[in-house]
N, C-alpha and C positions, 0 to 999 in steps of 0.2 A: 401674737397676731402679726402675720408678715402683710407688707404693703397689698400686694393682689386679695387678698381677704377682703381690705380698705374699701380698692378701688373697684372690683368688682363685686363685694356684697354676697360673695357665696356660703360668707357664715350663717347661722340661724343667730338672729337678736339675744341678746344677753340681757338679763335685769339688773340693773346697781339702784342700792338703797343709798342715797347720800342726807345726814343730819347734818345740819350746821347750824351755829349758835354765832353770832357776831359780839364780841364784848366791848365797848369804852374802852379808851386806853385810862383811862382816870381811874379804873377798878381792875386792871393788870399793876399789882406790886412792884416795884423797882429796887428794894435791895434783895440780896440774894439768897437768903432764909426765908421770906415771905413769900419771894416769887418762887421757890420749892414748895410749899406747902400749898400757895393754890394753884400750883401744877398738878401734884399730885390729887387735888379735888378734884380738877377736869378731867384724870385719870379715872378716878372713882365712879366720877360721873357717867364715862365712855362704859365703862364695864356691867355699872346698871341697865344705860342703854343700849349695849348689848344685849346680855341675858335675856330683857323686855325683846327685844326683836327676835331670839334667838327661840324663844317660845311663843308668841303671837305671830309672827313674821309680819310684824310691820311696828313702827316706831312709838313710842308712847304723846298723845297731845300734848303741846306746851301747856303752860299755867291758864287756865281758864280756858281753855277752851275744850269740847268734846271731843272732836279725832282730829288727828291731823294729819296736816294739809298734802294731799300727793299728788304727784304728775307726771304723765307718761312723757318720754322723751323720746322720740328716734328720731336718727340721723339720715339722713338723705343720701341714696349713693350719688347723686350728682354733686351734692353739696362735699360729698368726701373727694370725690373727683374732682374736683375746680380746685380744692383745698389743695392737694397732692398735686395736680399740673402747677400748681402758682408755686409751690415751695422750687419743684424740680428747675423751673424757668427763670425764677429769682435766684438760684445757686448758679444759671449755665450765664444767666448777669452779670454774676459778679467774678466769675469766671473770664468774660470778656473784659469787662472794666481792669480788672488787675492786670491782663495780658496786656490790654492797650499799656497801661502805665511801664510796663516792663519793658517794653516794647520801647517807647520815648526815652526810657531813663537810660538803655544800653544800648 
């Protein structure tokens, strides 16, 4: 996806499924055998909830609850637009600021 895409919106909207699980660090293992092993669970885990998605197309409810929870997102081409002018005008900033400094020091 190149910038004009961004800033002008001429693509047609794209769907992304995103799951995410938050853990404690108190139940993320610390030596190095353990914390392989339930790496490889959350590995395990990813591939079931795949498959599950892969055939229902949509994700499986957490623990107790009947479906789960989803939300539409889109983004705004104004909002992509302010985004993109403030990065470009924040780099032609620091652009000035470093010249100034170059500038004084030679």
């Amino acid at each position: 996806m190149d910038i004009q895409t961004w800033i002008l919106g001429y693509r047609p909207p794209t769907v992304t499924h995103v799951y995410y699980r938050i853990y404690p660090i108190k139940e993320v293992p610390m030596e190095t055998e353990e914390l392989t092993d339930w790496l490889y669970q959350r590995f395990v885990e990813k591939e079931d909830l795949l498959s599950h998605f892969y055939e229902t197309g949509a994700f499986p409810p957490p623990e107790g609850q009947k479906k789960a929870v989803s939300r539409e997102m889109t983004l705004s081409n104004v909002w992509l637009f302010l985004v993109q002018s403030f990065a470009f005008l924040s780099g032609y900033m620091w652009y000035c600021i470093l010249r100034y400094f170059y500038h004084c020091l030679f």
